[in-house]
PASEBA-1860 file (N, C-alpha, C; in nm, 3 decimals):
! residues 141
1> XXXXXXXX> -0.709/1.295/-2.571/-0.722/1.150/-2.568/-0.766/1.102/-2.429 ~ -0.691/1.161/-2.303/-0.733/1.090/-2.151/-0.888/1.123/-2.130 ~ -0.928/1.287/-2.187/-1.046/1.336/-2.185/-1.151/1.253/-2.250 ~ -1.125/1.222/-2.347/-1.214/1.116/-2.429/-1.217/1.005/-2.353 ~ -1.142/0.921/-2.342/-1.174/0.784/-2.247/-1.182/0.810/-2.133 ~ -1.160/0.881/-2.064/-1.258/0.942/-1.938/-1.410/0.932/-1.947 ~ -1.416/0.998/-2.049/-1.602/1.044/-2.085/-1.670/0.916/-2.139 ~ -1.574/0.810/-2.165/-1.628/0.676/-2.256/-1.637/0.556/-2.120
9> XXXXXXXX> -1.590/0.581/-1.997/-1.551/0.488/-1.918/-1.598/0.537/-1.790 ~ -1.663/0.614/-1.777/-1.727/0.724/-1.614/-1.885/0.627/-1.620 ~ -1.926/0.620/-1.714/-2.039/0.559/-1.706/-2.062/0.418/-1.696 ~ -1.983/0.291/-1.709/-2.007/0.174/-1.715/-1.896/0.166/-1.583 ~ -1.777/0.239/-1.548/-1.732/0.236/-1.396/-1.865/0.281/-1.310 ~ -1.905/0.358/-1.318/-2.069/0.426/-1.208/-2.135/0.297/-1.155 ~ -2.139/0.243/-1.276/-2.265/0.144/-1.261/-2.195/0.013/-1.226 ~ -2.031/-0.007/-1.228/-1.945/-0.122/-1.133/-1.976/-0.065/-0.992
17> XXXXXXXX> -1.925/0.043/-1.012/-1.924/0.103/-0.844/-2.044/0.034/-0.808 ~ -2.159/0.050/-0.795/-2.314/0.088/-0.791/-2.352/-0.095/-0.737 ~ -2.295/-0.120/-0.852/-2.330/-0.309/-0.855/-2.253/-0.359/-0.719 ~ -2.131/-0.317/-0.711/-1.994/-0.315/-0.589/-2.120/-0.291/-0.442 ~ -2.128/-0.149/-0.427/-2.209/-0.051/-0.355/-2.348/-0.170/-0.299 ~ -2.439/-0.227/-0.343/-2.554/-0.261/-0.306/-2.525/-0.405/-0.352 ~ -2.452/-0.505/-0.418/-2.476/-0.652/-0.435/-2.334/-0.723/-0.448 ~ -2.218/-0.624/-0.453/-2.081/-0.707/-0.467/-2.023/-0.755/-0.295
25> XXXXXXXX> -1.903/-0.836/-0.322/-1.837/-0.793/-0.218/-1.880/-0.907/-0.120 ~ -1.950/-1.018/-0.107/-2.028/-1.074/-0.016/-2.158/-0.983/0.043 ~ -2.182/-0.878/-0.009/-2.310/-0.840/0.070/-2.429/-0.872/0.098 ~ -2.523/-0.869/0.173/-2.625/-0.958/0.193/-2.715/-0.853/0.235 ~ -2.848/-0.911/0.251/-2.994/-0.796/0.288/-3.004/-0.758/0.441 ~ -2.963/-0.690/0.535/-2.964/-0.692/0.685/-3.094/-0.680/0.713 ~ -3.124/-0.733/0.845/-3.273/-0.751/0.913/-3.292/-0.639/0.931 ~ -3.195/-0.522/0.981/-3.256/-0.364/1.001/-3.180/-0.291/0.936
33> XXXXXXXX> -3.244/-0.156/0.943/-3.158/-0.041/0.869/-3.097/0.007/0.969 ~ -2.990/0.028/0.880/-2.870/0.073/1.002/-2.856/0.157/0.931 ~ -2.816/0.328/1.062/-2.751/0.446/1.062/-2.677/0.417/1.139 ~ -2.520/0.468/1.038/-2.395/0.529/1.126/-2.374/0.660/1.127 ~ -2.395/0.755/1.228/-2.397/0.898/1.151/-2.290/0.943/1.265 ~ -2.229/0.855/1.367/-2.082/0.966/1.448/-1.950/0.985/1.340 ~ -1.908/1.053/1.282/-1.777/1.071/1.223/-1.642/1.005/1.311 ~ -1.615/0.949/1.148/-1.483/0.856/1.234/-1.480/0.726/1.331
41> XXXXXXXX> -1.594/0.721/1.402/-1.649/0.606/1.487/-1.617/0.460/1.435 ~ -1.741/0.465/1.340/-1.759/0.286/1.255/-1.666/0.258/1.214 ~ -1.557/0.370/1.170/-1.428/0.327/1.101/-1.339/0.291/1.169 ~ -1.287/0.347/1.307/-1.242/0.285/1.432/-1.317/0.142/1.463 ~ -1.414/0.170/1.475/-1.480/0.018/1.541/-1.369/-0.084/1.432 ~ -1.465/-0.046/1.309/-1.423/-0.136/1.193/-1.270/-0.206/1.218 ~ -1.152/-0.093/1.235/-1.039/-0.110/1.252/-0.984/-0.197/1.327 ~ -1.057/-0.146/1.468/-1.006/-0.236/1.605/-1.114/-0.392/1.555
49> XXXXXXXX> -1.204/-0.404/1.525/-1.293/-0.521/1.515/-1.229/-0.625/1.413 ~ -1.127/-0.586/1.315/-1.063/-0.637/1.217/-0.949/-0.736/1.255 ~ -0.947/-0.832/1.208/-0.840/-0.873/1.271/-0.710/-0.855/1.140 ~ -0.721/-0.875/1.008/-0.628/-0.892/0.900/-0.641/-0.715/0.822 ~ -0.482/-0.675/0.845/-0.487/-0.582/0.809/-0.530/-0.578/0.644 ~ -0.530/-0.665/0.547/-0.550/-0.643/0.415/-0.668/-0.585/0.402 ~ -0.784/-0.630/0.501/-0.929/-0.626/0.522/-0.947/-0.478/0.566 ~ -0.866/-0.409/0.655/-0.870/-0.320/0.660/-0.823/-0.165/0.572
57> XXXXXXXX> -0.737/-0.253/0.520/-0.639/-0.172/0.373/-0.800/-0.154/0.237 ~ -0.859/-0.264/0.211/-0.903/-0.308/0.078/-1.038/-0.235/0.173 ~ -1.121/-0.190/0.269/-1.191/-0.119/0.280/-1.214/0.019/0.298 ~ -1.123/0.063/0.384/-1.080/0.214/0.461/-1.078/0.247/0.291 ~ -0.905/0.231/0.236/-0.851/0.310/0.100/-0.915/0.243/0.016 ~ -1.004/0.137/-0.004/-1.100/0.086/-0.109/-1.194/0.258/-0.132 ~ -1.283/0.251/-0.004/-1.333/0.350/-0.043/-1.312/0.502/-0.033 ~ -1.192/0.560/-0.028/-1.149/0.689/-0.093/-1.072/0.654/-0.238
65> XXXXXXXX> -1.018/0.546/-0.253/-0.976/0.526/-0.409/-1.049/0.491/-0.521 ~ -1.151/0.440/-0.460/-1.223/0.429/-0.580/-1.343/0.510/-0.606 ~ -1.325/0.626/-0.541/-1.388/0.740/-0.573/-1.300/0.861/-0.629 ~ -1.171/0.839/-0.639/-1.107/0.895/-0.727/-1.140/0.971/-0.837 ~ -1.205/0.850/-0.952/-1.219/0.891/-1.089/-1.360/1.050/-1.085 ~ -1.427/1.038/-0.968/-1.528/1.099/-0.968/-1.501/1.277/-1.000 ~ -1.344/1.308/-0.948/-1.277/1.397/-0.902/-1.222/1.475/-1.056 ~ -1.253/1.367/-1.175/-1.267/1.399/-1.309/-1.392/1.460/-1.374
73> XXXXXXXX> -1.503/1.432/-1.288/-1.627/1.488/-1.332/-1.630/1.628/-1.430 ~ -1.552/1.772/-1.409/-1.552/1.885/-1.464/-1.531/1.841/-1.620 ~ -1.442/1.709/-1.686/-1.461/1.696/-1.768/-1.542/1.641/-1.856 ~ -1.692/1.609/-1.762/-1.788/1.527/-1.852/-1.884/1.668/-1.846 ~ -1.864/1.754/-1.742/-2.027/1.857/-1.737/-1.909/1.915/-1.668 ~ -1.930/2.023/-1.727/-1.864/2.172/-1.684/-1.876/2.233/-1.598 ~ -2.021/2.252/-1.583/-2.028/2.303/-1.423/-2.028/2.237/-1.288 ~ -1.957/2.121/-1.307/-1.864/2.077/-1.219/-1.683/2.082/-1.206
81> XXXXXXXX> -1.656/2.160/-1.287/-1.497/2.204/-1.302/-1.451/2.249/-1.165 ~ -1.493/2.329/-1.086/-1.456/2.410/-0.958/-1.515/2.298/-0.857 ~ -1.414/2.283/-0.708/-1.403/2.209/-0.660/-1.568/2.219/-0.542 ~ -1.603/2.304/-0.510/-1.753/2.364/-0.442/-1.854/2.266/-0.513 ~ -1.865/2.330/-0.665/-1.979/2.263/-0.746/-1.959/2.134/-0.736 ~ -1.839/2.087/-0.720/-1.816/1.932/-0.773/-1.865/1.878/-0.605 ~ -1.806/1.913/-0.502/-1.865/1.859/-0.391/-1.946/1.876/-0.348 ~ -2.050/1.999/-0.356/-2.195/1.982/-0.326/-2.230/1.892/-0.433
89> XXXXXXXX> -2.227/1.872/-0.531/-2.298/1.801/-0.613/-2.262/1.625/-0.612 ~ -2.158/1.625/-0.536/-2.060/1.420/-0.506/-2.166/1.420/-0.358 ~ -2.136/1.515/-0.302/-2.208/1.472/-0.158/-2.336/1.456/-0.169 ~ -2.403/1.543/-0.248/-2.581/1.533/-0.296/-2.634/1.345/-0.316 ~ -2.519/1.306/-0.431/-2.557/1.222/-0.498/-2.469/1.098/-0.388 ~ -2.427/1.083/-0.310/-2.374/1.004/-0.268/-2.511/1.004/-0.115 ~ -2.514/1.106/-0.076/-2.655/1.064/0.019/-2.727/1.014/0.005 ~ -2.774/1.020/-0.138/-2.886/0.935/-0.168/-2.860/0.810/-0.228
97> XXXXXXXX> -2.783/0.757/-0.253/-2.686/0.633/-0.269/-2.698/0.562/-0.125 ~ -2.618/0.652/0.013/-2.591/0.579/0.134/-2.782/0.531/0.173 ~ -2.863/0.662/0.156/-3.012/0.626/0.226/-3.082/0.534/0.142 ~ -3.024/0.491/-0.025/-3.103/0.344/-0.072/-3.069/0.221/-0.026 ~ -2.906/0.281/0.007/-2.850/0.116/0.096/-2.948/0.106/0.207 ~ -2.959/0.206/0.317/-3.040/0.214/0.427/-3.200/0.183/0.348 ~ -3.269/0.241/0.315/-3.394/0.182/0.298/-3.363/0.041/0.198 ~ -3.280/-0.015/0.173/-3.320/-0.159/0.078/-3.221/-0.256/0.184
105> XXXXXXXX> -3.156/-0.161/0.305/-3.139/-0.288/0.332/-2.992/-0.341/0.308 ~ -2.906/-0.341/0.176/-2.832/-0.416/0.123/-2.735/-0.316/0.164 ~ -2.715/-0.238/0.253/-2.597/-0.152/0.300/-2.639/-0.052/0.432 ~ -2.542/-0.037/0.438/-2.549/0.077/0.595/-2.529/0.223/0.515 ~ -2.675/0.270/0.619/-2.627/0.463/0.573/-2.503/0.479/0.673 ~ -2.338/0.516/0.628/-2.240/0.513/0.725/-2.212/0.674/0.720 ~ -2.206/0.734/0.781/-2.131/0.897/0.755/-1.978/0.879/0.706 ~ -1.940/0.753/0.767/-1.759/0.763/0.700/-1.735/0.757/0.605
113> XXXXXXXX> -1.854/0.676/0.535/-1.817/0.663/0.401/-1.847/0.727/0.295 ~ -1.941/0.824/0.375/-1.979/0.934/0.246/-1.825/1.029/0.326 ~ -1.761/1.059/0.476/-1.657/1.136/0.431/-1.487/1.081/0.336 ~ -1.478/0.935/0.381/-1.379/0.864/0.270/-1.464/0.919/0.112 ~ -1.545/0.877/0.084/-1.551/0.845/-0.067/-1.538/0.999/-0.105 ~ -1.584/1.127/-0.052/-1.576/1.236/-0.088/-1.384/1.319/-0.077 ~ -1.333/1.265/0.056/-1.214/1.272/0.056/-1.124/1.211/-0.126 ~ -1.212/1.102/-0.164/-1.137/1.045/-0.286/-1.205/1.139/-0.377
121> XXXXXXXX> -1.305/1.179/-0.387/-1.346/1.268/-0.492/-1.203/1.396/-0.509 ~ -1.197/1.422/-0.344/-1.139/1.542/-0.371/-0.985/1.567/-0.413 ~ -0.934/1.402/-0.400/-0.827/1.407/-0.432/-0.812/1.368/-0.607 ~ -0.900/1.288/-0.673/-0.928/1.283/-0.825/-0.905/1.453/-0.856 ~ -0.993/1.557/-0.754/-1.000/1.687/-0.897/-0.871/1.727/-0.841 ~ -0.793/1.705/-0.746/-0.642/1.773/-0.728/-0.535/1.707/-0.805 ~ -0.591/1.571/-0.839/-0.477/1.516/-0.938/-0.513/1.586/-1.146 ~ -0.687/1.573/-1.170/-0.718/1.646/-1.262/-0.654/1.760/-1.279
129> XXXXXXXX> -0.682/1.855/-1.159/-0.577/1.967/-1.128/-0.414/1.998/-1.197 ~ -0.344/1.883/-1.146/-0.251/1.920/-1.149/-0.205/1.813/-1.326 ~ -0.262/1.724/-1.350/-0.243/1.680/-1.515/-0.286/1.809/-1.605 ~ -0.381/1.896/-1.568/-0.436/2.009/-1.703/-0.354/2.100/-1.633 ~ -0.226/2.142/-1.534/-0.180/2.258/-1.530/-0.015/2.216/-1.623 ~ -0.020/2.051/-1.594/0.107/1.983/-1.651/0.092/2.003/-1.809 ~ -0.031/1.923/-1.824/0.000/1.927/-2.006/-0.049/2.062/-2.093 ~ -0.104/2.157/-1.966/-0.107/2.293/-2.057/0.040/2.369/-2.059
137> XXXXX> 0.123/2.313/-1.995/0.258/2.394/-2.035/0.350/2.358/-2.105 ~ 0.303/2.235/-2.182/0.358/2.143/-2.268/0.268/2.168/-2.382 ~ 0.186/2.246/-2.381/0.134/2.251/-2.513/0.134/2.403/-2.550 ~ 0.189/2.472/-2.440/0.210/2.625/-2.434/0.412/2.677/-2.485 ~ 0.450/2.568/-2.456/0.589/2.621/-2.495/0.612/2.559/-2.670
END
């Protein structure tokens, strides 16, 4: 049953994310393309530049949590089950996500946020992980 509405709800969440990602949120078109590529940096800036911690809560863990569900992927395509395949293949597709924000403009290529959002990937397949080691021993006794 979770497997099924997983596989019914990965695709119209993608495309919230996506809408979120390039037009939600107050975002607007910047005059230049911006690269952030020092690790950890923009996210410090971000931090200290912040004045209301909520702002800082609803962005930092905005984006490792809501990359969560991604961390379910092995159950829509298989050869993403093992945690390697699944992150070369989140980081692939998330580069080219950060470089359309950068070429259109409507976002920053940030390195933090491809390492947050992949950090949330990786914690989705450790929670996947540990629900299919839970309900296989409940369906084994």
């Amino acid at each position: 049953m979770l497997k099924k509405s997983y596989k019914l709800l990965i695709l119209p969440y993608t495309v919230f994310l996506l809408y979120l990602m390039f037009f939600g949120m107050g975002r607007f078109q910047y005059e230049d393309n911006i690269v952030r590529i020092k690790p950890i940096v923009s996210t410090l800036w971000f931090i200290h530049d912040t004045v209301r911690w909520v702002d800082i809560f609803k962005i930092v863990v905005g984006n490792v949590v809501m990359f969560i569900p991604f961390g379910f992927l092995g159950w829509v395509f298989l050869q993403l089950k093992d945690l390697k395949s699944l992150i070369i293949a989140f980081v692939s597709a998330i580069v080219i996500v950060e470089a359309l924000q950068y070429f259109s403009r409507l976002g920053v290529f940030d390195i933090d946020d491809i390492i947050l959002n992949t950090f949330g990937v990786f914690l989705g397949w450790k929670i996947k992980k540990m629900l299919e080691n839970r309900f296989s021993r409940l369906v084994v006794k």
